[in-house]
N, CA, C and O of each residue as an XYZ file, in Angstrom:
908
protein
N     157.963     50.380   -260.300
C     157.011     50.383   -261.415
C     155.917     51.413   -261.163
O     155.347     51.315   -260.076
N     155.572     52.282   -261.899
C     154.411     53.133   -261.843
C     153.313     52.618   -261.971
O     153.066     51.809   -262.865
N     152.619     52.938   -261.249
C     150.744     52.144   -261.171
C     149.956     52.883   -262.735
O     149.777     54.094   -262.869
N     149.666     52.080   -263.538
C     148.958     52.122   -264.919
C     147.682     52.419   -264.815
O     147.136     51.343   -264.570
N     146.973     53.155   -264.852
C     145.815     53.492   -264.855
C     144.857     53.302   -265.831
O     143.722     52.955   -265.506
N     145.242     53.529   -267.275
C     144.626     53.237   -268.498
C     145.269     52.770   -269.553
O     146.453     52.917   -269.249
N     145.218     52.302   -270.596
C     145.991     52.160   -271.369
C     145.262     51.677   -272.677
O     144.523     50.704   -272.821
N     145.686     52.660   -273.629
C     145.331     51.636   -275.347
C     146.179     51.905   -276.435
O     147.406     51.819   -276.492
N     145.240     52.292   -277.419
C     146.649     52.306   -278.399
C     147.367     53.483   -278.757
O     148.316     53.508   -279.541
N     146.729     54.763   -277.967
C     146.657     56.043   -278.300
C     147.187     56.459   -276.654
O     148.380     56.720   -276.494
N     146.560     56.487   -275.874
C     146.837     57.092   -274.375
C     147.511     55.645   -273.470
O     147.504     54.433   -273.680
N     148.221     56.794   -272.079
C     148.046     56.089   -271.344
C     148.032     56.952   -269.979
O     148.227     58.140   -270.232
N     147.848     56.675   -268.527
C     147.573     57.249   -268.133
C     148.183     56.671   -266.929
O     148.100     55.443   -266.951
N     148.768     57.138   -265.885
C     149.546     56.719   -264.547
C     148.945     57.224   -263.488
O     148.136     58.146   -263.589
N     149.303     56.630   -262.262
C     149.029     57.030   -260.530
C     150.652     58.035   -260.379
O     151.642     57.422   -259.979
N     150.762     59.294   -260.668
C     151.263     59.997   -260.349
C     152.177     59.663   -258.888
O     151.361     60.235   -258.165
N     153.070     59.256   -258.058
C     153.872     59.837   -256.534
C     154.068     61.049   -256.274
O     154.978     61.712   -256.771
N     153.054     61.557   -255.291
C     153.973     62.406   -254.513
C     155.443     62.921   -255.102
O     156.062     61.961   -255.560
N     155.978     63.849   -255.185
C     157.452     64.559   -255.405
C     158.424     63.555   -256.655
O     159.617     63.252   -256.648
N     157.237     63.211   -257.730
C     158.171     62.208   -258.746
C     157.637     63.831   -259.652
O     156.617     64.518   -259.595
N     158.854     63.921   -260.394
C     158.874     65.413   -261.372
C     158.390     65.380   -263.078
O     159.360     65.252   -263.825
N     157.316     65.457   -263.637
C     156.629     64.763   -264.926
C     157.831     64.531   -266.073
O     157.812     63.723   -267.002
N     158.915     65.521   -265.709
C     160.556     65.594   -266.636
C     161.082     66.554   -266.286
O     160.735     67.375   -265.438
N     162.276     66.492   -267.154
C     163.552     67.154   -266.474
C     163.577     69.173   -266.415
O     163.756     69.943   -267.358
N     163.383     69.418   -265.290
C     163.530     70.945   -265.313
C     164.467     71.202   -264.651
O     164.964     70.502   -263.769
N     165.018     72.935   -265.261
C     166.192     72.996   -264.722
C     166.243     74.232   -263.341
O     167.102     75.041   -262.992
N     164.682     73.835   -262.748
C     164.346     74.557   -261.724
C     164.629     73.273   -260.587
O     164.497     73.713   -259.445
N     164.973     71.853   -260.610
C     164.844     71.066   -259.910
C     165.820     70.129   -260.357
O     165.501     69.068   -260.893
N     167.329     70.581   -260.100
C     168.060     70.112   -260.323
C     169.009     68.737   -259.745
O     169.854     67.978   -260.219
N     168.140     68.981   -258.118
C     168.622     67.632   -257.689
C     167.794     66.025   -258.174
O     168.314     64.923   -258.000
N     166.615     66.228   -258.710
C     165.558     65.545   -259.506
C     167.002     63.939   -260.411
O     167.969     63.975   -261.172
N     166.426     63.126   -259.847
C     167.140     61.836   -260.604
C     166.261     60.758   -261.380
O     166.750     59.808   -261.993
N     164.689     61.069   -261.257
C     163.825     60.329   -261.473
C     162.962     61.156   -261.827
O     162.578     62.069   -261.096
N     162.346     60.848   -263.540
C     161.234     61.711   -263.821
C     160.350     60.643   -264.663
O     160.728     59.725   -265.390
N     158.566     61.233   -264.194
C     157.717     60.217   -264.831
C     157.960     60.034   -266.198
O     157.526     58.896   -266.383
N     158.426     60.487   -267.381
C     158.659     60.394   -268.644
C     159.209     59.736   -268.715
O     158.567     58.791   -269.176
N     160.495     59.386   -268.505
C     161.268     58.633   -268.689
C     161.380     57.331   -268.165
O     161.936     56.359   -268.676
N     160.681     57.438   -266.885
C     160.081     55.619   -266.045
C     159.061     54.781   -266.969
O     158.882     53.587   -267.210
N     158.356     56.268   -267.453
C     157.498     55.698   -267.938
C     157.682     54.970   -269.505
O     157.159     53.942   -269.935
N     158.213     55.500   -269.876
C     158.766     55.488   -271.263
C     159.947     53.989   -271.480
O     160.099     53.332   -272.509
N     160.546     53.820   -270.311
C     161.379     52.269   -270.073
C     160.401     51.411   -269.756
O     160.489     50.232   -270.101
N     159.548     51.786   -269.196
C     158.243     50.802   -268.606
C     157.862     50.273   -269.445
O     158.030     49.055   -269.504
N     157.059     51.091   -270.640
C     156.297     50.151   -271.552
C     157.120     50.342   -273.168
O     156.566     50.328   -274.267
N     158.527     50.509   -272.885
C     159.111     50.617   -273.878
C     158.473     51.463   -275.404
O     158.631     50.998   -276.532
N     157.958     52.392   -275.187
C     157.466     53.213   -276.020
C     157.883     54.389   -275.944
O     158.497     54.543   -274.888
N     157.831     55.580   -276.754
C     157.801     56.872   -277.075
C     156.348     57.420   -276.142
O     155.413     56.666   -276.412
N     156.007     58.331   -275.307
C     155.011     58.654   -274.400
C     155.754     60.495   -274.253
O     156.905     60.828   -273.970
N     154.402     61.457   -274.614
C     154.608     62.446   -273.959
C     153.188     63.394   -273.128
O     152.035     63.406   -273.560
N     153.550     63.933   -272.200
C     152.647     64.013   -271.169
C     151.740     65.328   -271.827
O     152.290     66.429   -271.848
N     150.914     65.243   -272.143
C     149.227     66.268   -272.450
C     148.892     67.166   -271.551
O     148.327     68.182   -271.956
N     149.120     67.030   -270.340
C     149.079     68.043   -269.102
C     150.184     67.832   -268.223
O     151.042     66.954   -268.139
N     149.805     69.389   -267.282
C     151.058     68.893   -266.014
C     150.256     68.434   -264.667
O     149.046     68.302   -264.482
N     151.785     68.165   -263.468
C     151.295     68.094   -262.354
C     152.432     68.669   -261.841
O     153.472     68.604   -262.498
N     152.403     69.295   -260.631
C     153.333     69.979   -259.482
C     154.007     68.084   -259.350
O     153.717     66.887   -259.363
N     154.992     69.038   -259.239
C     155.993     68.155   -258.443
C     155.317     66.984   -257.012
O     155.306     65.770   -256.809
N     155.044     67.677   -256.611
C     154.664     67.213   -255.432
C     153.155     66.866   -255.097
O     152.642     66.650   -253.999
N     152.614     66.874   -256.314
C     151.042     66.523   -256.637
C     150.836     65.178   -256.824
O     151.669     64.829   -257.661
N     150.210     64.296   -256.511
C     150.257     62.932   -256.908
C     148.895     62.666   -257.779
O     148.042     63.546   -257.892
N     148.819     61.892   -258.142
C     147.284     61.087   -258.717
C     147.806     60.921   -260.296
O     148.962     60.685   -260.647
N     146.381     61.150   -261.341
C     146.350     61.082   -262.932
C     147.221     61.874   -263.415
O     147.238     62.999   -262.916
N     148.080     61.611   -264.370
C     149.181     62.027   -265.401
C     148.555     61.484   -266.725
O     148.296     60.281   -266.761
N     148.347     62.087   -267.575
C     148.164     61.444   -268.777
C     149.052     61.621   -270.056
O     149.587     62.713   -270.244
N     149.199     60.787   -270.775
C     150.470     60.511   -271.628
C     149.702     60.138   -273.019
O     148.671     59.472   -273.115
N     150.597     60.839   -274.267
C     150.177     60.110   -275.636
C     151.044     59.287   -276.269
O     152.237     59.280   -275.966
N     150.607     58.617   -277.082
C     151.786     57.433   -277.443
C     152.227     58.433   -278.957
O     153.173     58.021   -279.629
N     151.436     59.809   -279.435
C     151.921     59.372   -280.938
C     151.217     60.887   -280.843
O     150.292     61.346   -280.173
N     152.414     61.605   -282.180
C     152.001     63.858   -281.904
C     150.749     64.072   -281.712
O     150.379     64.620   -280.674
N     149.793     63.648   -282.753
C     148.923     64.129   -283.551
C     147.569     63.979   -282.218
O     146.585     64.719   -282.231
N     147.789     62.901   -281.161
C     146.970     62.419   -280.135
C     147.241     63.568   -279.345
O     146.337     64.024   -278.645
N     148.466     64.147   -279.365
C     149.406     64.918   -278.125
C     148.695     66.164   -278.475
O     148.330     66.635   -277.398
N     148.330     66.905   -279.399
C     148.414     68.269   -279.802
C     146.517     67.777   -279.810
O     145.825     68.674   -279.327
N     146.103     67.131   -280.055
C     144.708     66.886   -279.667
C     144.180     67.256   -278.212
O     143.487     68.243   -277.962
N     144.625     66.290   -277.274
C     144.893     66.719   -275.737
C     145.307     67.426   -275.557
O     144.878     67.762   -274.454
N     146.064     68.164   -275.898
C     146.760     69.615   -275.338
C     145.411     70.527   -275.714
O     144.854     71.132   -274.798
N     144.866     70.619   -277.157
C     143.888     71.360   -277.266
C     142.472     71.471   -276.640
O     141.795     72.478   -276.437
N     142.256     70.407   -276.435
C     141.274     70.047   -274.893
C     141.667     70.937   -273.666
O     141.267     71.997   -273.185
N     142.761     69.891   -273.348
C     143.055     70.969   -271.535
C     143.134     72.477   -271.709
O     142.553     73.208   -270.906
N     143.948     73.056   -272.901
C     143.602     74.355   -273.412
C     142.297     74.731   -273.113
O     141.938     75.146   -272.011
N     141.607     74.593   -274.061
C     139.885     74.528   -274.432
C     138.831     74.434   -273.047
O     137.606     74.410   -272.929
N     139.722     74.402   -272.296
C     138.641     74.108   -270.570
C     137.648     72.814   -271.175
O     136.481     72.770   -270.784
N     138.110     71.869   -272.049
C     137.196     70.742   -272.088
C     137.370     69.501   -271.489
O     136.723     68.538   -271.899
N     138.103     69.403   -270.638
C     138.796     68.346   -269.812
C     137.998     68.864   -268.372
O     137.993     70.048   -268.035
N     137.414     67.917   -267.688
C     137.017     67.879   -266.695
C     138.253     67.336   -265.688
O     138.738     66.337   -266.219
N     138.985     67.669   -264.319
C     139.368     68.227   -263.224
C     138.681     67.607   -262.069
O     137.505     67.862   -261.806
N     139.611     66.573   -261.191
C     138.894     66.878   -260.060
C     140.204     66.325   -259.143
O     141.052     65.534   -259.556
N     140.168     66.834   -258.023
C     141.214     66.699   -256.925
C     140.504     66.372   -255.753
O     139.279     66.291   -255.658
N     141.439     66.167   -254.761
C     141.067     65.929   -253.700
C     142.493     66.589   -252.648
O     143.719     66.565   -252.763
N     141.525     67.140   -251.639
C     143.188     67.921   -250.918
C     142.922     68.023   -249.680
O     141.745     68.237   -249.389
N     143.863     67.910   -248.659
C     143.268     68.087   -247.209
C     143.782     69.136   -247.093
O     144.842     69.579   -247.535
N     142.474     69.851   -246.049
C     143.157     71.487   -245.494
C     143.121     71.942   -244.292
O     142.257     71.447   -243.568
N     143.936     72.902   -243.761
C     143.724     73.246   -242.446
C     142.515     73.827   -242.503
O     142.042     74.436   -243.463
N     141.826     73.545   -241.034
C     140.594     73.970   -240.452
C     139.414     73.233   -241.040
O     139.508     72.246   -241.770
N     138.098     73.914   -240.580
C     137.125     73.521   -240.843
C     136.344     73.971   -242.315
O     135.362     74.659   -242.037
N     136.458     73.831   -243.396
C     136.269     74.607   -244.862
C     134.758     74.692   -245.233
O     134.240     73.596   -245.018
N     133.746     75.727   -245.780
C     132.791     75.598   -246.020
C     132.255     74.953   -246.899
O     132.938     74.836   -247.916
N     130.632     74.165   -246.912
C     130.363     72.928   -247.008
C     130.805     73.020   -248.802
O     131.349     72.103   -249.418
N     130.451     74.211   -249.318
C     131.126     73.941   -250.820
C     131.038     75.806   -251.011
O     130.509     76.709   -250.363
N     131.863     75.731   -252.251
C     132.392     77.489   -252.421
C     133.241     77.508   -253.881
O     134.011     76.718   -254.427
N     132.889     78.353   -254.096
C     133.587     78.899   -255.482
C     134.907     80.025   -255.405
O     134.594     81.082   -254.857
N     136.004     79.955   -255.772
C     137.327     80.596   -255.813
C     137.131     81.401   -257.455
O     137.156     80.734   -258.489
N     136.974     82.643   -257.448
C     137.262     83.189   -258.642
C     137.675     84.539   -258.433
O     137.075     85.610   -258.352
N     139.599     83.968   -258.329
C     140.875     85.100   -258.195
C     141.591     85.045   -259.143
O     141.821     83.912   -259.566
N     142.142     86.059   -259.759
C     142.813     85.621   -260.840
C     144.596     85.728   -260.199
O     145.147     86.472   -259.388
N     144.885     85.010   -260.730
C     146.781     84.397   -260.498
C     147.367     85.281   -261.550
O     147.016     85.357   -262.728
N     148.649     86.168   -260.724
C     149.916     86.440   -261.835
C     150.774     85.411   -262.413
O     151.376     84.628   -261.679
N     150.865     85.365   -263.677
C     151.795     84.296   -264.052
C     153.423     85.180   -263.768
O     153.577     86.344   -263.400
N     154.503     84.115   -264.102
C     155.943     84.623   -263.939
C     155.764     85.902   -263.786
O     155.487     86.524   -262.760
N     155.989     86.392   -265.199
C     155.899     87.808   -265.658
C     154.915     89.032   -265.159
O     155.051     90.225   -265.432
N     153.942     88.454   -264.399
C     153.573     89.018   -263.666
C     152.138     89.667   -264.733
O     151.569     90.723   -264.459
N     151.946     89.224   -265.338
C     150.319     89.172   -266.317
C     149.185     88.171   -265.617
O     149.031     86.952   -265.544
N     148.546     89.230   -265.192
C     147.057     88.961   -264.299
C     146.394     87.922   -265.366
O     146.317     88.277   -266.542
N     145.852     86.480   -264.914
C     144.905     85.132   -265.505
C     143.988     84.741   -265.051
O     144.004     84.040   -264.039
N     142.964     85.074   -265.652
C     141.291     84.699   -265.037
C     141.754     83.184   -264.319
O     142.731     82.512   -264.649
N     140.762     82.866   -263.251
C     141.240     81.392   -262.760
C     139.932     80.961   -261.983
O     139.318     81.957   -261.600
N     139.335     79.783   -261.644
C     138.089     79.663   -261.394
C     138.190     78.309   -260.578
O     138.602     77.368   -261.257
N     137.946     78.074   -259.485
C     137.906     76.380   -258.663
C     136.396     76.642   -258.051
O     135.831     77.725   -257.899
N     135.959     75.434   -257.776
C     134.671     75.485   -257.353
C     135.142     73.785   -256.163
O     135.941     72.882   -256.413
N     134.339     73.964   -255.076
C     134.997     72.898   -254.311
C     133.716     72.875   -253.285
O     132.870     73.684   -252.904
N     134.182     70.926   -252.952
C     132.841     70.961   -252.035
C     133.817     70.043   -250.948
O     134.843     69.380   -251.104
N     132.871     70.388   -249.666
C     133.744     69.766   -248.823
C     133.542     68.358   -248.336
O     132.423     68.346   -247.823
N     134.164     67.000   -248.236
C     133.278     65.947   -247.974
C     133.490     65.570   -246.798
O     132.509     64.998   -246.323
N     134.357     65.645   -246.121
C     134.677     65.502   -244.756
C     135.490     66.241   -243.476
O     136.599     66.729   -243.698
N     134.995     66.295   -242.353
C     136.142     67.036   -241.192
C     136.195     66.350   -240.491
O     135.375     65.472   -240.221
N     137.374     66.628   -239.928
C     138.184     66.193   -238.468
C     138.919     66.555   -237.960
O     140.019     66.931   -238.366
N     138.214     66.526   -236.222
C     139.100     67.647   -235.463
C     139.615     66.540   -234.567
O     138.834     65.629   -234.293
N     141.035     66.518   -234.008
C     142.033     65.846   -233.421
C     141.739     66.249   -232.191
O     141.342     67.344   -231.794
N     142.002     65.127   -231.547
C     142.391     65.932   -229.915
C     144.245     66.199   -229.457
O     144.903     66.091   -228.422
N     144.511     66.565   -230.804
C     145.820     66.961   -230.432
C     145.800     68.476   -230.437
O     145.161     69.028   -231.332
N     146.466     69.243   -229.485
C     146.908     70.589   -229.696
C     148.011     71.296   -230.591
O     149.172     70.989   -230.861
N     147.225     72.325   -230.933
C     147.809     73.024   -231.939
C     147.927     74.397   -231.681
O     146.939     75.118   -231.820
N     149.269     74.963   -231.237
C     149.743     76.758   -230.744
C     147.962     76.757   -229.528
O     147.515     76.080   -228.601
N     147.608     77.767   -230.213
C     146.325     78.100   -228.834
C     145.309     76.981   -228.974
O     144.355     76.915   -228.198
N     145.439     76.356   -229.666
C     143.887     75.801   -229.807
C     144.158     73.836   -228.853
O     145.146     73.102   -228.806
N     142.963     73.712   -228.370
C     143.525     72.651   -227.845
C     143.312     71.108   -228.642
O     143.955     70.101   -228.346
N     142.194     71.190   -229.780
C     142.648     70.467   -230.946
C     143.022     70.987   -232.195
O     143.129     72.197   -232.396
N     143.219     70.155   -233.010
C     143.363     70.546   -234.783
C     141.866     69.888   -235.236
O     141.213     68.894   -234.919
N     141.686     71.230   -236.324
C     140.645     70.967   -237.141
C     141.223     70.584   -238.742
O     142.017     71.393   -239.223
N     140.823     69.309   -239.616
C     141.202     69.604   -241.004
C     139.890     69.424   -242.104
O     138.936     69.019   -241.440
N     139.629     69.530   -243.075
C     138.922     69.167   -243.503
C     139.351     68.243   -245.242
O     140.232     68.737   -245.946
N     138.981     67.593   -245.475
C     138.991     66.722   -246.814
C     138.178     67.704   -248.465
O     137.030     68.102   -248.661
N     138.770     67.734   -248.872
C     137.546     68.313   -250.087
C     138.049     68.006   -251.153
O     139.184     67.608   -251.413
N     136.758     68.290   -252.093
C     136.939     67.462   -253.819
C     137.139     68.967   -254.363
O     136.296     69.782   -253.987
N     138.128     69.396   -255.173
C     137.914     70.910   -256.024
C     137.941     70.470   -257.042
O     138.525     69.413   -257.278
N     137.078     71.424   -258.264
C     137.195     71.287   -259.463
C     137.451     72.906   -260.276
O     136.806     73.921   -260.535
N     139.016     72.274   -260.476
C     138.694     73.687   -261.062
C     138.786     73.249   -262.557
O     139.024     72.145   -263.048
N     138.419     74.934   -263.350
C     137.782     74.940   -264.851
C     138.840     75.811   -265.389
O     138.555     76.220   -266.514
N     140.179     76.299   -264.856
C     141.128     76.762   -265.560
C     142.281     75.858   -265.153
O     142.027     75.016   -264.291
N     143.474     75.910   -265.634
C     144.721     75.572   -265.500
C     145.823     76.547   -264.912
O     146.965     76.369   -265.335
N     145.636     77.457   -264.079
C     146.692     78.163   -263.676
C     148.039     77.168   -262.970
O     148.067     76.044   -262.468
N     148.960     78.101   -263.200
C     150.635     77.527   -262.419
C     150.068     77.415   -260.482
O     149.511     78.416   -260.031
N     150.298     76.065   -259.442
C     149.672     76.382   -258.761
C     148.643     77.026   -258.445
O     148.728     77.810   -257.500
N     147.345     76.863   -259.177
C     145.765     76.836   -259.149
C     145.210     76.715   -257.637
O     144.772     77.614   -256.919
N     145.312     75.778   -257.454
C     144.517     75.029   -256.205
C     145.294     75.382   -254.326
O     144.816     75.456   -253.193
N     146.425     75.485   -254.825
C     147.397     75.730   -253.561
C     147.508     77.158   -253.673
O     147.885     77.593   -252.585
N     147.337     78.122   -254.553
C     147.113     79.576   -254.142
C     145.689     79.804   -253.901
O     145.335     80.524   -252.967
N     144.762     79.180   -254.762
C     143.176     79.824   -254.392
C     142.878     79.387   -252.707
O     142.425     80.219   -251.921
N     143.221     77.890   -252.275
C     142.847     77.571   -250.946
C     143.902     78.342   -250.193
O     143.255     78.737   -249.223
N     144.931     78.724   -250.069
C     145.531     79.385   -249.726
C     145.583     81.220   -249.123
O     146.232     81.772   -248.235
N     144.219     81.879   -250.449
C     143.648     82.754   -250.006
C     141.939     82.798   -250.248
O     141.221     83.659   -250.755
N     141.663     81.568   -249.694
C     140.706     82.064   -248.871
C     141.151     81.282   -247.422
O     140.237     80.641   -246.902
N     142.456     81.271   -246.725
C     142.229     80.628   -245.664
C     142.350     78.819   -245.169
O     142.326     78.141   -244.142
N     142.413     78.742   -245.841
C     142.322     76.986   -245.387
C     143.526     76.499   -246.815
O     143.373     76.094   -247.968
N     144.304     76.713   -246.231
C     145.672     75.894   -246.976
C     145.753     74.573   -246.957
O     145.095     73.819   -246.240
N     146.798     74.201   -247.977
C     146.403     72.387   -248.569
C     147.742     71.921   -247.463
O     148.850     72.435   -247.620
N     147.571     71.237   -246.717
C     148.790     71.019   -245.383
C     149.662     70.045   -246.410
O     149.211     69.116   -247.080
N     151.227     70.579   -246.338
C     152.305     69.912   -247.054
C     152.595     70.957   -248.438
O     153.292     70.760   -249.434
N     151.902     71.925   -248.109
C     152.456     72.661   -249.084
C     153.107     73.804   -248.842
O     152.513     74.873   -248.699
N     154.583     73.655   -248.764
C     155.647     74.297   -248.243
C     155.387     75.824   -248.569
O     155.073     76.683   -247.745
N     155.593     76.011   -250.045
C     155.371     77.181   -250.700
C     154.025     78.618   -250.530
O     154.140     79.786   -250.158
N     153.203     78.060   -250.855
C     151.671     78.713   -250.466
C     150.836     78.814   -249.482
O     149.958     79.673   -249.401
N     151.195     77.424   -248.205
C     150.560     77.001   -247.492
C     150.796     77.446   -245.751
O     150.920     78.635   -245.458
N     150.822     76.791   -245.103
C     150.711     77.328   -243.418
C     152.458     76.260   -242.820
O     152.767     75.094   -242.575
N     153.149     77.711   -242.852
C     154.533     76.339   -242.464
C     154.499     76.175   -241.126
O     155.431     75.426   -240.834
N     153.619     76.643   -239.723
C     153.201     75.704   -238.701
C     152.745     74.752   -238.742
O     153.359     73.771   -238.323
N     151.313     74.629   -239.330
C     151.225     73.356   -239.717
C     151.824     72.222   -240.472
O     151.892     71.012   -240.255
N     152.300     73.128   -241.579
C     153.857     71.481   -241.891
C     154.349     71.140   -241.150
O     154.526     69.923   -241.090
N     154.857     71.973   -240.162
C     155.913     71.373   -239.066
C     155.573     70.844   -238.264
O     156.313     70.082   -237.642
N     154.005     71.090   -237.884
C     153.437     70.427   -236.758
C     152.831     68.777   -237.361
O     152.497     67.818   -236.665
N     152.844     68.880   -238.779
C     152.470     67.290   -239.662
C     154.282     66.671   -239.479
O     154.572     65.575   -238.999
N     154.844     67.247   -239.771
C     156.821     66.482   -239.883
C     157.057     66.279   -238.413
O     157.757     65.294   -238.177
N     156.679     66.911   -237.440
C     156.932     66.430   -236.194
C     156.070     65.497   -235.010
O     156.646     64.837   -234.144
N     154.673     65.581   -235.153
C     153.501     64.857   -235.620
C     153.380     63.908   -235.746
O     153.103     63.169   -234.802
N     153.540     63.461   -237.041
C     153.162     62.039   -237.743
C     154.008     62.219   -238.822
O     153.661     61.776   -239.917
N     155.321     62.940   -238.660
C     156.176     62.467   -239.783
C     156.076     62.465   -241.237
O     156.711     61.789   -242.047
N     155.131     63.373   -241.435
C     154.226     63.618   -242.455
C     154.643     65.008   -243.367
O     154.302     66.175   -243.173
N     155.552     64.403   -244.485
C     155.802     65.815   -245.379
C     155.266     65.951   -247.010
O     155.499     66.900   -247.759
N     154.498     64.743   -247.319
C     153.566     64.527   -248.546
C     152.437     66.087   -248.485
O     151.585     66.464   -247.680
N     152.955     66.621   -249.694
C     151.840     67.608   -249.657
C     150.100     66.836   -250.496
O     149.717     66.355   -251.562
N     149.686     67.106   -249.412
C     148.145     66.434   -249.314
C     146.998     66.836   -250.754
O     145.775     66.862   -250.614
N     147.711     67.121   -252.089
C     146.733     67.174   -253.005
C     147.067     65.926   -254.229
O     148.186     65.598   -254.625
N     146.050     65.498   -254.569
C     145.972     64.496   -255.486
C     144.679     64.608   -256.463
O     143.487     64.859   -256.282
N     145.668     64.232   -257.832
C     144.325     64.446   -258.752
C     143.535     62.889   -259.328
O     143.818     61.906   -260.012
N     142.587     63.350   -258.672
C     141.529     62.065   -258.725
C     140.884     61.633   -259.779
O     140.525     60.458   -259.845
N     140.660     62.450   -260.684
C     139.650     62.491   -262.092
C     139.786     63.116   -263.256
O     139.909     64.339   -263.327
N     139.777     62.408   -264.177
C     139.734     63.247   -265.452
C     138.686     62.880   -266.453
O     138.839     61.798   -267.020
N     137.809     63.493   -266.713
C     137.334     63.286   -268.230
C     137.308     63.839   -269.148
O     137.351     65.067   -269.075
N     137.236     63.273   -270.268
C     137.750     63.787   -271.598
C     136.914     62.770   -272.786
O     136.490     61.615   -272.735
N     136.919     63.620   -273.638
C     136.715     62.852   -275.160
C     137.974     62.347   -275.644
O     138.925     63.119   -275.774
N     138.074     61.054   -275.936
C     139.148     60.315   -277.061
C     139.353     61.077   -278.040
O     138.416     61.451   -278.744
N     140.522     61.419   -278.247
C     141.004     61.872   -279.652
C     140.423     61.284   -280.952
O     139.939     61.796   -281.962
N     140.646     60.059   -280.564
C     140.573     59.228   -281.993
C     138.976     58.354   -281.783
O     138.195     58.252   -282.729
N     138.680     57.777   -280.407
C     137.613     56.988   -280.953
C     136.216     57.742   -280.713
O     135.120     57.276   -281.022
N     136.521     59.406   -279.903
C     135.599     60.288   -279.934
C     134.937     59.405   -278.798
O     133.818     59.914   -278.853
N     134.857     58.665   -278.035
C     134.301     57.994   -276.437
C     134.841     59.314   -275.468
O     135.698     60.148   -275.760
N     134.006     59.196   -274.178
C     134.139     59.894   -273.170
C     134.598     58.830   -272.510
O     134.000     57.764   -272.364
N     135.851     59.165   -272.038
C     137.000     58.393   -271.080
C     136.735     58.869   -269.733
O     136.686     60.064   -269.441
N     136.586     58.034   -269.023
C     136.016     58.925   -267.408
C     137.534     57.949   -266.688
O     137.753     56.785   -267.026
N     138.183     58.511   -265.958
C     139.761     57.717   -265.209
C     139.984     58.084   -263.731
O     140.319     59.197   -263.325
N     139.770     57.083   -263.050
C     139.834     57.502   -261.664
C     141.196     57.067   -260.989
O     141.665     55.992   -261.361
N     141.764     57.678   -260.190
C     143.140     56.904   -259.382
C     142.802     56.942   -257.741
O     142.379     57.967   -257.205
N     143.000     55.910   -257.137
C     142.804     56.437   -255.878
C     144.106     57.360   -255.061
O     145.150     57.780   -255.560
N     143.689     57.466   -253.875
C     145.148     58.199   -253.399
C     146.104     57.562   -253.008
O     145.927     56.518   -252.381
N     147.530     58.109   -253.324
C     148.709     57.628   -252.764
C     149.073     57.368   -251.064
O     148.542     57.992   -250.145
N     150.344     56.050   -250.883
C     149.648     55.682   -249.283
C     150.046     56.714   -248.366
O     149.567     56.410   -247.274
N     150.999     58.300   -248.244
C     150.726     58.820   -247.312
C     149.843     59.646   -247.468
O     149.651     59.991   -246.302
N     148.808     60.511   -248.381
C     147.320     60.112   -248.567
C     146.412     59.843   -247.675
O     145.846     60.605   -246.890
N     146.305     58.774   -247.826
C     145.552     57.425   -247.166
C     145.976     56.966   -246.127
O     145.294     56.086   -245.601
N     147.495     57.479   -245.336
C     147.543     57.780   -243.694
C     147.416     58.527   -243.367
O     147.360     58.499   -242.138
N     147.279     59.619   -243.874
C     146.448     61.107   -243.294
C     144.803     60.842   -243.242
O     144.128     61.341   -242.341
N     144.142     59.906   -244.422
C     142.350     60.212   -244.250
C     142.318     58.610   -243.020
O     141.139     58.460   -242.698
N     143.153     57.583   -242.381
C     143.528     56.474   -241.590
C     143.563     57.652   -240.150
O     142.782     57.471   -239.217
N     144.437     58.683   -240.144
C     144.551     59.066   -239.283
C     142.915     60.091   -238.402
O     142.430     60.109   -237.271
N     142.551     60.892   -239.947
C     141.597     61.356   -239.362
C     140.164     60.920   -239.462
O     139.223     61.710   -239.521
N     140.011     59.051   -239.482
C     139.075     58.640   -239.836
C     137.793     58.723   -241.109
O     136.576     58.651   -241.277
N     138.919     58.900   -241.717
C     137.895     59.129   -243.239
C     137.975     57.968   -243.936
O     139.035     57.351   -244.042
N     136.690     57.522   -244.544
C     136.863     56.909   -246.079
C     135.941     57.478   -247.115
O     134.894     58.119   -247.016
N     136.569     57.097   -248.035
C     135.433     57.270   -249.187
C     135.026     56.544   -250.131
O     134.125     56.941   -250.870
């Protein structure tokens, strides 16, 4: 069963898993399970998703029950009027807060303004060794970014240095390997924590929080974090 986050007569809104795929692409063909369709047997309704998430992103998904709600929300997240917030662990020690404004090639290779702003809330350095160093440093942080690029958050932390650990593609594949051999650990470490938005229909500011998924929450167990 997918964890329900909100629900009325217009939206609804889920706790995203780790590597569950929002629907069927034919870039991810071994995929047997997609949130649309769990979701959609779940509460026996018609539901289509207003934004995306990476594959391998966990947290808020939000869903409309009915077009006219759908093409509303879409024009929001368009519109940069949807507020954004994540949470991601990264290698090293990250500065206390910082602004990312690089712009991303899409497919085709057409340059897209792109903008994250991120603060850091916690570090921890291991006394385990890592290649030269004789502990690991990671740090915890909240980003918000104010555009929607394809992989946003895992290319901007990515160049400036402090990659989101579990992210195969963009990220530091020593450190994956040193998390899979480690602590068994192949959850890529970003989750989206927050969304706000105006209601389509009752015009309220919807504020929706999810907490994090549990390997998540054995990575901030491991490096003594709460929040």
């Amino acid at each position: 069963m997918l964890e329900i986050v909100y629900q009325d007569d217009h939206l609804i809104a889920i706790n995203k898993p780790h590597g569950l795929l929002v629907h069927r692409s034919s870039i991810a063909n071994d995929a047997k399970e997609f949130a649309l369709q769990l979701l959609r047997d779940q509460v026996n309704r018609h539901v289509s998703p207003v934004h995306r998430l990476d594959r391998k992103t966990g947290g808020l998904l939000l869903f409309a029950f009915e077009k006219d709600v759908e093409i509303a929300m879409h024009q929001q997240f368009q519109n940069g009027e949807v507020q954004k917030k994540y949470l991601a662990v990264l290698r090293g020690y990250a500065p206390d807060n910082g602004e990312i404004d690089y712009p991303l090639a899409k497919e085709n290779g057409t340059m897209q303004e792109a903008f994250t702003a991120y603060v850091t809330l916690k570090r921890a350095e291991l006394d385990v060794a890592f290649g030269k160093h004789p502990t690991s440093r990671y740090s915890l942080v909240e980003a918000t970014p104010t555009t929607g690029r394809m992989h946003q958050l895992r290319r901007h932390f990515a160049h400036i240095f402090y990659p989101i650990i579990g992210d195969r593609k963009h990220g530091c594949n020593k450190q994956n390997k040193f998390f899979k051999e480690e602590w068994e650990m192949t959850t890529m470490l970003l989750h989206a924590s927050e969304l706000i938005f105006t209601h389509p229909v009752t015009k309220e500011q919807i504020q929706l929080k999810a907490g994090v998924q549990d390997e998540f929450q054995r990575t901030m167990d491991l490096m003594g974090w709460s929040l």
